[in-house]
C-alpha beads as a LAMMPS data file, in Angstrom:
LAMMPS data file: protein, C-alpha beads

378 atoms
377 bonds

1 atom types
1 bond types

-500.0 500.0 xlo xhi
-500.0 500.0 ylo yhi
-500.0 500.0 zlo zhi

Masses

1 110.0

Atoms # bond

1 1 1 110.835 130.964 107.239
2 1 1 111.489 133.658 104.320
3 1 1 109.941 132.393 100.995
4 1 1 112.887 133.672 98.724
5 1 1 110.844 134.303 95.533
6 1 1 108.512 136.931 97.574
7 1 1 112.100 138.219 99.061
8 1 1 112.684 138.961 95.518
9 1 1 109.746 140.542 94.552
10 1 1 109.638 142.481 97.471
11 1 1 113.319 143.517 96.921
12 1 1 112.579 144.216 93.456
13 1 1 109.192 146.308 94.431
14 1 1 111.720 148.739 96.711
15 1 1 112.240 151.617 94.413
16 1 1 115.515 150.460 92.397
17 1 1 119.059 149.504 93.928
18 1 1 119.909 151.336 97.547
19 1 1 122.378 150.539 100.183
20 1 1 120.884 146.866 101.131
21 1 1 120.251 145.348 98.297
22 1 1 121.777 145.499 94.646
23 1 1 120.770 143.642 90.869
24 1 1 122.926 142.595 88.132
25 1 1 121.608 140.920 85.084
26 1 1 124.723 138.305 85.459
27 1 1 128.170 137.878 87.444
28 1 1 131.176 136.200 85.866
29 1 1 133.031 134.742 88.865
30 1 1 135.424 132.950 85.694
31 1 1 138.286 135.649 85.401
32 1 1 139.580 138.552 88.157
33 1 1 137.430 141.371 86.742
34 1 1 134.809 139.195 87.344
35 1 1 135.796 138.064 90.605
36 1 1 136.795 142.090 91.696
37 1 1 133.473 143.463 90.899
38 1 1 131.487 140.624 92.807
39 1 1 133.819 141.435 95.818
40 1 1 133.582 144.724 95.600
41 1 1 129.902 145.020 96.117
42 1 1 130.063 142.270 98.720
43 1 1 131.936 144.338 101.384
44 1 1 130.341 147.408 100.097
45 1 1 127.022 145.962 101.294
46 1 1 128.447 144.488 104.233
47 1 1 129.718 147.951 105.296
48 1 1 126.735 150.079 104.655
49 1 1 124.968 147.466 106.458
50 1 1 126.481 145.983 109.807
51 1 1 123.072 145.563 112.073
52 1 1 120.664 144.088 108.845
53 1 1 121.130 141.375 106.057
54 1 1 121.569 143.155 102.950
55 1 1 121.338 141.445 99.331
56 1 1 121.977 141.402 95.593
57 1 1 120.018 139.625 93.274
58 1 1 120.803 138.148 89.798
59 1 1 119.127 137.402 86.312
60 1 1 117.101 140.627 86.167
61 1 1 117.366 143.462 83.836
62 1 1 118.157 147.037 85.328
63 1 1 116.053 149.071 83.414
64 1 1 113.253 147.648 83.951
65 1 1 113.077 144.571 86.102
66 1 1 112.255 142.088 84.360
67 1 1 113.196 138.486 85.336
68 1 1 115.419 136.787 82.867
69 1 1 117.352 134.294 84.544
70 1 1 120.719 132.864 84.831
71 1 1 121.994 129.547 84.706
72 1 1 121.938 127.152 87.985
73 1 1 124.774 128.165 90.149
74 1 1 125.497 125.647 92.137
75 1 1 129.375 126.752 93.821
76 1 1 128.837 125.909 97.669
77 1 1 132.195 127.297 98.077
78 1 1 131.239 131.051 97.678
79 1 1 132.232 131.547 101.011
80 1 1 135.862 130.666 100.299
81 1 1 136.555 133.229 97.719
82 1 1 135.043 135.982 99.839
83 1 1 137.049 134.515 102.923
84 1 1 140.065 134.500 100.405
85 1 1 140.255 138.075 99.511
86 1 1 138.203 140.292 102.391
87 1 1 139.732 140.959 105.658
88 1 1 136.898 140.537 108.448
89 1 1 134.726 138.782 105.879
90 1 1 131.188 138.628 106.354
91 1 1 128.869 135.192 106.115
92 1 1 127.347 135.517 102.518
93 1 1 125.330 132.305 100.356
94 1 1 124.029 131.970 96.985
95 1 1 120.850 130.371 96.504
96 1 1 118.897 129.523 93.192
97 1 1 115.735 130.515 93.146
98 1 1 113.150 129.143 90.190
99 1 1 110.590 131.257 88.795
100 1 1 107.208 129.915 87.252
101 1 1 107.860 131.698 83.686
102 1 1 111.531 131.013 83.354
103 1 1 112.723 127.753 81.429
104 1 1 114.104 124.223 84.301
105 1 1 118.088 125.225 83.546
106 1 1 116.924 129.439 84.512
107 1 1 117.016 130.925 88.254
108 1 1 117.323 133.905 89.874
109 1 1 120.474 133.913 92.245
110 1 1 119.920 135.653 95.579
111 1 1 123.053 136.471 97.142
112 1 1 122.376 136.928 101.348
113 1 1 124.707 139.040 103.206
114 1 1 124.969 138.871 107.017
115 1 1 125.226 141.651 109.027
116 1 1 129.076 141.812 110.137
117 1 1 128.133 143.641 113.607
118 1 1 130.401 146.591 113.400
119 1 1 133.284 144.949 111.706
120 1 1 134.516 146.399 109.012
121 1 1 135.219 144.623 105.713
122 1 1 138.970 145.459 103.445
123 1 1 140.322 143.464 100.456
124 1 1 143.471 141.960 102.156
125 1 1 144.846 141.367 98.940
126 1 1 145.471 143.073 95.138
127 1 1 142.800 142.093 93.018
128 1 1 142.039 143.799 89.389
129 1 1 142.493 147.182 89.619
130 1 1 141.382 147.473 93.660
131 1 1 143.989 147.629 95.843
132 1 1 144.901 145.875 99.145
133 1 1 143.211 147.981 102.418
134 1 1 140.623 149.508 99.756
135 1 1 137.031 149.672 101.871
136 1 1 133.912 150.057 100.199
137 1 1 130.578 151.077 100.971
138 1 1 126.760 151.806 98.908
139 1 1 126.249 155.224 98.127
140 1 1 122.679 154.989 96.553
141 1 1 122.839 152.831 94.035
142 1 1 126.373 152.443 93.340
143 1 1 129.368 150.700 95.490
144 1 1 132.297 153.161 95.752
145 1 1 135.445 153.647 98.182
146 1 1 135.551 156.363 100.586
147 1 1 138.169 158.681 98.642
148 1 1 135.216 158.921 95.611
149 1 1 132.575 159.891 97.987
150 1 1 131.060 160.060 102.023
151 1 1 130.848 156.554 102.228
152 1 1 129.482 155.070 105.606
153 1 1 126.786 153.369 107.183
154 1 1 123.389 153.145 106.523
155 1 1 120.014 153.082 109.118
156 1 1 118.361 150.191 107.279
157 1 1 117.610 147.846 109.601
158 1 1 113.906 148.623 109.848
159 1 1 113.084 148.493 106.623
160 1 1 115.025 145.478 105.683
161 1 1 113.234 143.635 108.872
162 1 1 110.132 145.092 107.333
163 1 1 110.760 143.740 103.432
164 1 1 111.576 140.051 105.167
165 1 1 108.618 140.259 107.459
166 1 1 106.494 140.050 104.512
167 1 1 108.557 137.536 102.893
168 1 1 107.428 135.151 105.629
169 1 1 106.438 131.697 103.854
170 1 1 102.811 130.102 104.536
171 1 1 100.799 126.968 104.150
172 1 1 99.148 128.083 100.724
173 1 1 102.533 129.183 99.473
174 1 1 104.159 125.863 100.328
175 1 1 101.251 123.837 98.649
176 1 1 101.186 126.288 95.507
177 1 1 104.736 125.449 95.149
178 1 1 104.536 121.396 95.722
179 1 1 101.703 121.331 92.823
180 1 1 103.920 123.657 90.877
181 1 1 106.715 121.506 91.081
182 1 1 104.602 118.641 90.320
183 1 1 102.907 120.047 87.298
184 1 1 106.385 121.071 85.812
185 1 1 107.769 117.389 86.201
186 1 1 105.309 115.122 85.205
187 1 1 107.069 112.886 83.503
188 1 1 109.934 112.431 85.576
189 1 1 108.870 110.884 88.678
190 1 1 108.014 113.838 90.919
191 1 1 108.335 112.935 94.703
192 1 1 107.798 114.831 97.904
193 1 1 109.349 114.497 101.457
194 1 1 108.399 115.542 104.873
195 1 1 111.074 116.339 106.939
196 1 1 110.304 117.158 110.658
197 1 1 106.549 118.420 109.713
198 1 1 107.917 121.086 108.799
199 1 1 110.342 120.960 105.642
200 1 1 108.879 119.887 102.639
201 1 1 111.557 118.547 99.531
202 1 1 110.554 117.825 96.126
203 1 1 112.823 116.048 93.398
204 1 1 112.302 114.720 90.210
205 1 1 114.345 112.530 88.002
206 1 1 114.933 110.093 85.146
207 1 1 115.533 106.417 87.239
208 1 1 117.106 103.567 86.522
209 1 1 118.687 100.338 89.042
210 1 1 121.981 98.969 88.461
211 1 1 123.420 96.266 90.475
212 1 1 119.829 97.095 93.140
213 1 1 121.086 101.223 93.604
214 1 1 118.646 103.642 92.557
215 1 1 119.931 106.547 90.020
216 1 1 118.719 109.692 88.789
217 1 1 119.235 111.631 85.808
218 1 1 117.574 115.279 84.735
219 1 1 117.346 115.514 87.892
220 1 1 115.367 118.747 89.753
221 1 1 115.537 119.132 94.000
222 1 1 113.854 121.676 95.359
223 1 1 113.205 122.912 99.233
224 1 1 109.652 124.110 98.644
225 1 1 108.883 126.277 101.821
226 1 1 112.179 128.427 101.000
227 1 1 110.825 128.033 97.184
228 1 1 115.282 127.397 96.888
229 1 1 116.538 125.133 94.020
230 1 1 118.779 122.745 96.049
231 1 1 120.116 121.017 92.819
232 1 1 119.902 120.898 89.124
233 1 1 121.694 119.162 86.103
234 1 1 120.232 117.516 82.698
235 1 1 123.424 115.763 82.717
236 1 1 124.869 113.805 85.377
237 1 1 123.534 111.195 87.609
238 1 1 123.081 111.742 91.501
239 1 1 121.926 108.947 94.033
240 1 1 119.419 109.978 96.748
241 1 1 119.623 108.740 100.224
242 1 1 116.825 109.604 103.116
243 1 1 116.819 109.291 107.209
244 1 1 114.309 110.775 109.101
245 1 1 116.420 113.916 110.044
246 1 1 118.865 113.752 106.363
247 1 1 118.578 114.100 103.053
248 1 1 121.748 113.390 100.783
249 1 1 122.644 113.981 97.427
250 1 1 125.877 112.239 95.657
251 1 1 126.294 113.748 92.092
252 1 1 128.499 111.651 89.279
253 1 1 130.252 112.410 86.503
254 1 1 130.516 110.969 83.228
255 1 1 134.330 111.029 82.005
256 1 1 136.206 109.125 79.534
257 1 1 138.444 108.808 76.393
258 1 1 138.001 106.906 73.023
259 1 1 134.000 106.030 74.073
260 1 1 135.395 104.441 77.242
261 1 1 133.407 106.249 79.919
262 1 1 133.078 105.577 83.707
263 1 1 130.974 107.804 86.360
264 1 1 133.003 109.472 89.485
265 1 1 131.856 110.993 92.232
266 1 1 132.159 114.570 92.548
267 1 1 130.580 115.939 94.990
268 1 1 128.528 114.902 98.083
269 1 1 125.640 117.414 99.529
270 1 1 123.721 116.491 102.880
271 1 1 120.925 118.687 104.202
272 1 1 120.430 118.256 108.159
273 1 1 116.723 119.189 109.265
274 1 1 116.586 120.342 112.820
275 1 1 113.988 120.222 115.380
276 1 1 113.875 123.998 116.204
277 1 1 112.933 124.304 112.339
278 1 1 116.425 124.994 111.184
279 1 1 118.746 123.353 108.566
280 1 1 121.988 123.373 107.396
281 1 1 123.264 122.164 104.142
282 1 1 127.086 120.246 104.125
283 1 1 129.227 120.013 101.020
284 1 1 131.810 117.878 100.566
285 1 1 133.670 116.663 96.938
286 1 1 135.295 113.707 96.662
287 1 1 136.216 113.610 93.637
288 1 1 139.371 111.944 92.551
289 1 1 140.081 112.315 88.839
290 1 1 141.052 109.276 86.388
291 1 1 144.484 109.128 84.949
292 1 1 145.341 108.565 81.587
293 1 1 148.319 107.855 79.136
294 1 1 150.597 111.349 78.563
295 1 1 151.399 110.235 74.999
296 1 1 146.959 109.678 74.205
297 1 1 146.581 112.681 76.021
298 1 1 148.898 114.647 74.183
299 1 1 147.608 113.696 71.136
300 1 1 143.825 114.922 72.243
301 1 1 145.197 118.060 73.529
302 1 1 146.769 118.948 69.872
303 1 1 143.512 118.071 68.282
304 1 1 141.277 120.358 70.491
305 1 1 144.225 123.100 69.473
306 1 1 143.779 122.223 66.398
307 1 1 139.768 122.418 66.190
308 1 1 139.692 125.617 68.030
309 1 1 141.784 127.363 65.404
310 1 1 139.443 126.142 62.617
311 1 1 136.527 127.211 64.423
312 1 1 138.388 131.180 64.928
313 1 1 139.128 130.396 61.313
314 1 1 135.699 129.582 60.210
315 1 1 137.125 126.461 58.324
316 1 1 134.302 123.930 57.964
317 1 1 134.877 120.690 60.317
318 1 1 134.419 116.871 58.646
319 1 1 131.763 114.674 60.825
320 1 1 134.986 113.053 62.412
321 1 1 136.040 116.365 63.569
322 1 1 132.355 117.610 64.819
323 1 1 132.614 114.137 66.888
324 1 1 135.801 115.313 68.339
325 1 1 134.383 118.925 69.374
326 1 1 131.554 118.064 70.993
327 1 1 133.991 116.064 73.372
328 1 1 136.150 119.043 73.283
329 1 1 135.384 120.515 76.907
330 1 1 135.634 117.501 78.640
331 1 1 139.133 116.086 77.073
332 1 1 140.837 119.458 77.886
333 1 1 138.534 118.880 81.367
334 1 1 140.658 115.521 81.405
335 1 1 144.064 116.981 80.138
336 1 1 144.099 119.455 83.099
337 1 1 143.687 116.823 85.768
338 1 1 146.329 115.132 84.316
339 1 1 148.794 117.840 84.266
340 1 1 148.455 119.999 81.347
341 1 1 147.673 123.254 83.606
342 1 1 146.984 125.518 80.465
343 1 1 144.309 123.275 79.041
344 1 1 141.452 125.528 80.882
345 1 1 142.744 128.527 79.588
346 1 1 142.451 127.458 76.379
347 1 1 139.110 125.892 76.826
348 1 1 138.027 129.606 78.789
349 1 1 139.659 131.094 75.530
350 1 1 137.257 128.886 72.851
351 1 1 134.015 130.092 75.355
352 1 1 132.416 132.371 72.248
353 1 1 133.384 129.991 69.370
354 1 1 131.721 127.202 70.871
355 1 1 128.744 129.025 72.190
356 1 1 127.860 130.058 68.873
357 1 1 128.634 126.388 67.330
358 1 1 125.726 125.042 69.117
359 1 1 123.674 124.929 72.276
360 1 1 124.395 121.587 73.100
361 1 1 128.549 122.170 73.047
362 1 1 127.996 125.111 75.015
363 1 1 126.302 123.227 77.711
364 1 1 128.753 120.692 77.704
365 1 1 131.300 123.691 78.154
366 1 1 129.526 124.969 81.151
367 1 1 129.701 121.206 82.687
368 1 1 133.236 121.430 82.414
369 1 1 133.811 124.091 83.657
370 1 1 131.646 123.932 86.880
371 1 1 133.296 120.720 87.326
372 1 1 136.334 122.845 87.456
373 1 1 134.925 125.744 89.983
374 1 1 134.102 122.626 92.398
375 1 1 137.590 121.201 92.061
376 1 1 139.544 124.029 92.324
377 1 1 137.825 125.236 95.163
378 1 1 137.845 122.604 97.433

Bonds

1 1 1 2
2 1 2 3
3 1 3 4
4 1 4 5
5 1 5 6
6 1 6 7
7 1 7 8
8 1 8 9
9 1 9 10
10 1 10 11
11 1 11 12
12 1 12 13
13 1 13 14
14 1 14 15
15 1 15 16
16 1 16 17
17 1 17 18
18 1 18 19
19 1 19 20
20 1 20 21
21 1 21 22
22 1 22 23
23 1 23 24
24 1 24 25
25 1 25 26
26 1 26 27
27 1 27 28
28 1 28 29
29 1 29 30
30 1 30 31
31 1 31 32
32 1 32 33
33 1 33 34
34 1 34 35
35 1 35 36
36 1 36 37
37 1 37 38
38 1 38 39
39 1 39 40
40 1 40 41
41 1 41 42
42 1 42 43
43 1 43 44
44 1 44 45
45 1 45 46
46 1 46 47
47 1 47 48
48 1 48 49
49 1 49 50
50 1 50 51
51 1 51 52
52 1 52 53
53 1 53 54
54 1 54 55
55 1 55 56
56 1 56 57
57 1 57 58
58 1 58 59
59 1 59 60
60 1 60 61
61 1 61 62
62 1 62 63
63 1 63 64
64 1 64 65
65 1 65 66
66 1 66 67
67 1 67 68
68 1 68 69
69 1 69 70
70 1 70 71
71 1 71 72
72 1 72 73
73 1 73 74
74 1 74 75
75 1 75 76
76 1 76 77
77 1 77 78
78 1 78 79
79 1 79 80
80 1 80 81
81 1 81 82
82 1 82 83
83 1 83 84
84 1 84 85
85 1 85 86
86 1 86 87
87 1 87 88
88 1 88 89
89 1 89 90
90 1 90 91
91 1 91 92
92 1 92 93
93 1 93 94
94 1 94 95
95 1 95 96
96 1 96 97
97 1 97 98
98 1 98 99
99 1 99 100
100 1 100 101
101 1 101 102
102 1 102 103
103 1 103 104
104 1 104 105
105 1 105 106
106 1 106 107
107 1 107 108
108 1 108 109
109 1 109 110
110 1 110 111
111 1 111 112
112 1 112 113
113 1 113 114
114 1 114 115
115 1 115 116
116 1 116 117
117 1 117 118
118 1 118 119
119 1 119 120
120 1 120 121
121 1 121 122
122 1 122 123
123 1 123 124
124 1 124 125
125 1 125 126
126 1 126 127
127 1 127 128
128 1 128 129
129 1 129 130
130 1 130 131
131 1 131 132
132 1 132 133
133 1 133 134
134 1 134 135
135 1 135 136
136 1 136 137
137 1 137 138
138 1 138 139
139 1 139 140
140 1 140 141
141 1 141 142
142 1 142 143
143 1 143 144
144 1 144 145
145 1 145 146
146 1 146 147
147 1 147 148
148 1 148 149
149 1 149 150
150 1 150 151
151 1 151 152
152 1 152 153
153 1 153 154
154 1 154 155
155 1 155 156
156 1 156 157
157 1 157 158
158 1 158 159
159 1 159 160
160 1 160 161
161 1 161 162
162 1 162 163
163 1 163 164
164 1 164 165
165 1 165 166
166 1 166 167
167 1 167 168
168 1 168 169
169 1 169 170
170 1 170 171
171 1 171 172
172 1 172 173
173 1 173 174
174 1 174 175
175 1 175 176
176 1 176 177
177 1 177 178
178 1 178 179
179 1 179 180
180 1 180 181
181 1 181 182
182 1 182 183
183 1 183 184
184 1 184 185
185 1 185 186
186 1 186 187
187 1 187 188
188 1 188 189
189 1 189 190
190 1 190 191
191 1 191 192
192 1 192 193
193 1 193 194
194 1 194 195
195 1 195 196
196 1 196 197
197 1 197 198
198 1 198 199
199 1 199 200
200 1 200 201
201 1 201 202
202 1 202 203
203 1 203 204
204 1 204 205
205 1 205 206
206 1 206 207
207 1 207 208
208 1 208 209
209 1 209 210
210 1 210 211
211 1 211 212
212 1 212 213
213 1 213 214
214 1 214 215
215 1 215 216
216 1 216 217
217 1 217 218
218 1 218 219
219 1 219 220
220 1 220 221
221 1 221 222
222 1 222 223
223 1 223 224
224 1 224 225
225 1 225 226
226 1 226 227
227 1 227 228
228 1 228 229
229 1 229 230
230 1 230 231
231 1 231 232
232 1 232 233
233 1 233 234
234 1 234 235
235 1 235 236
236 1 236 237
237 1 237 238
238 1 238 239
239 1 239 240
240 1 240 241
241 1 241 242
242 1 242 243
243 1 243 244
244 1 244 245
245 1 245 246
246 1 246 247
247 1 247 248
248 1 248 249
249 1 249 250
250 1 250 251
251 1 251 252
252 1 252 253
253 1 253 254
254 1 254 255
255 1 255 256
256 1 256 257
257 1 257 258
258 1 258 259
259 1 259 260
260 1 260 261
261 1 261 262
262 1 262 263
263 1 263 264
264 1 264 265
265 1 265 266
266 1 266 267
267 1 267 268
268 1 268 269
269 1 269 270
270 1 270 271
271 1 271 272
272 1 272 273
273 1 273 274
274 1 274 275
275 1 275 276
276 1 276 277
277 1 277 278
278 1 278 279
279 1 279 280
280 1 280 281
281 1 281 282
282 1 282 283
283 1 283 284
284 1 284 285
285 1 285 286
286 1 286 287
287 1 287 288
288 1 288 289
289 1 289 290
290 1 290 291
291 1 291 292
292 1 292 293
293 1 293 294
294 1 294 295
295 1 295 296
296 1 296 297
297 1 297 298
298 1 298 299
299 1 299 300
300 1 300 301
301 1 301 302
302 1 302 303
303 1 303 304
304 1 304 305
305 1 305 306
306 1 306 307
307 1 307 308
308 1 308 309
309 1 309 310
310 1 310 311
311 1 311 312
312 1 312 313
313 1 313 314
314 1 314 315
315 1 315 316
316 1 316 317
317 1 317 318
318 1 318 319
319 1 319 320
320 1 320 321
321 1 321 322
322 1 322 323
323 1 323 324
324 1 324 325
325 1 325 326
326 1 326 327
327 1 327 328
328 1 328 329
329 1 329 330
330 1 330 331
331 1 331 332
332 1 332 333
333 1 333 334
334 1 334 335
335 1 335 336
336 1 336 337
337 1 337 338
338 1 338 339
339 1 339 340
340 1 340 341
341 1 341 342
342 1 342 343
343 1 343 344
344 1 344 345
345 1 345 346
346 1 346 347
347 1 347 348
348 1 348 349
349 1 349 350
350 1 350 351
351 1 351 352
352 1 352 353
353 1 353 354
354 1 354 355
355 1 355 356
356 1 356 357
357 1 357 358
358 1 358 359
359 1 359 360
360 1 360 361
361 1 361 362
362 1 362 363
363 1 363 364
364 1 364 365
365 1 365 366
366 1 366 367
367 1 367 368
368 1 368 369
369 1 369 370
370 1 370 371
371 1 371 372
372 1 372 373
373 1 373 374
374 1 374 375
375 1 375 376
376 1 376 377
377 1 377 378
């Protein structure tokens, strides 16, 4: 089993960016730039590289390195947008992988593409600026199409095979990482699991009982051997359930109007431990959103228009309307599922005012909108 934090470092010890692997210091999967770019370099790796996983790795600075971090990425459904817009599209995941130094909410994603043995991968749709039928590949460092240079394949399977051979994961590393995890948790209830005696999970979390069910807050899962952060959120609450062979997660969300607040389920993640020392993880959301008055709703949705102007303005807000902003990203959150479709743009459109209003509204924006990401996408 590959321990992904040495893939990294091994990756990152490999000269700088070539045709199997590449680094970004962030993706923005949020608008179709975004979205282009990250699909772009997707089948460009997945050409150059049809007999040998190739990756790209993210939260670390090109000039030099270093390991910054991003924030926990936790869209399952990857797969889909890559199956939406690349004809023969390969398998590709995103996994979060924690880092001693970095802060709980910081990773580093690692982005695995298979090998798509000999098929060739086209955007079968428009997207940005890249056309539909446009093919990619890696020429050195850079992902380009065919007409801007050779373009082609690339003999990398040895030394990819070579990189993950010393990636392998081993007894000290899994114990190193179980105390680490431990250490960094303390105070929240750190617990480990055994699965086939083989797997070893960790979680943590704040827990309380209502009506005899057991829930967790601040709440950090991690599959140790793989050093792979399964799940992380300060916010909502998930409840944990354990077999011999299973290990489930069921996150919540807290959503309401007016201080009336309820917890939905959002999304439900099992992890299925095999005996040939093999897993697979299954997501599925089941969310279903609450429904509110149109004429309340309106009213919220003219007040968050209202704020945001004030804050582009730099008009000082009274403590009534700070109260109101800090519920800002989940209302509009709320006025979208209940039919007002532009309500995201406009909360995508506020992003910089409110990042710069305070650390905890910006948070609470990112909440909303991976809330979003996991809707949409399913």
């Amino acid at each position: 089993m590959i321990n992904k934090r040495l893939l990294i470092k091994n990756l990152l010890a490999h000269n700088s960016e070539n045709s199997f692997y590449d680094k970004k210091r962030q993706i923005n999967l949020s608008n179709k730039e975004g979205k282009a770019k990250f699909l772009k370099h997707i089948c460009a790796l997945a050409n150059s590289n049809p007999e040998n996983n190739s990756y790209m790795v993210i939260g670390v600075e090109d000039e030099d390195n270093s390991i910054k971090g991003v924030d926990f990425f936790d869209d399952s459904k990857i797969q889909n947008l890559v199956n939406a817009y690349l004809r023969h599209a390969p398998l590709v995941s995103y996994e979060n992988i924690p880092f001693p130094h970095l802060p709980d909410d910081l990773v580093v994603g690692l982005v695995t593409i298979r090998p798509n043995k000999g098929k060739l991968s086209s955007l079968k749709k428009n997207i940005w600026k890249y056309s539909s039928g446009t093919v990619f590949y890696r020429e050195g460092s850079i992902s380009i199409s065919p007409v801007h240079g050779n373009g082609g394949q690339s003999e990398n399977k040895e030394v990819v095979s070579a990189i993950e051979a010393h990636s392998q994961n081993n007894v000290e590393m899994t114990l190193d990482g179980v105390f680490d995890f431990y250490k960094k948790h303390e105070d929240l209830n750190p617990t480990y699991k055994v699965f086939k005696e083989y797997f070893v999970v960790c979680w943590s979390g704040k827990k309380k009982e209502v009506r005899e069910e057991t829930y967790y807050s601040r709440v950090d899962i991690a599959l140790i051997n793989e050093q792979v952060k399964l799940f992380y959120s300060e916010l909502d609450e998930v409840s944990i359930k354990i077999t011999e062979d299973n290990f489930s997660i069921l996150e919540y969300v807290r959503l309401g109007l007016n201080q009336q607040f309820s917890y939905y389920p959002l999304e439900e993640v099992e992890i299925i431990f095999r005996d040939n020392a093999t897993y697979e993880m299954n997501t599925q959301v089941v969310f279903n959103p609450p429904q509110f008055e149109k004429k309340t709703l309106y009213h919220i949705y003219n007040t968050n228009l209202s704020l945001i102007n004030k804050l582009k303005s730099g008009i000082p807000l009274t403590p009534h309307e700070e109260k109101d902003l800090f519920d800002l990203p989940t209302t509009f959150l709320l006025c979208y599922f209940n039919g007002f479709k532009d309500a995201i743009e406009k909360l995508e459109d506020s992003r910089e005012e409110l990042k710069s209003y305070s650390k905890k509204l910006f948070q609470q924006y990112k909440d909303s909108i991976r809330i979003l990401r996991k809707v949409k996408y399913n």
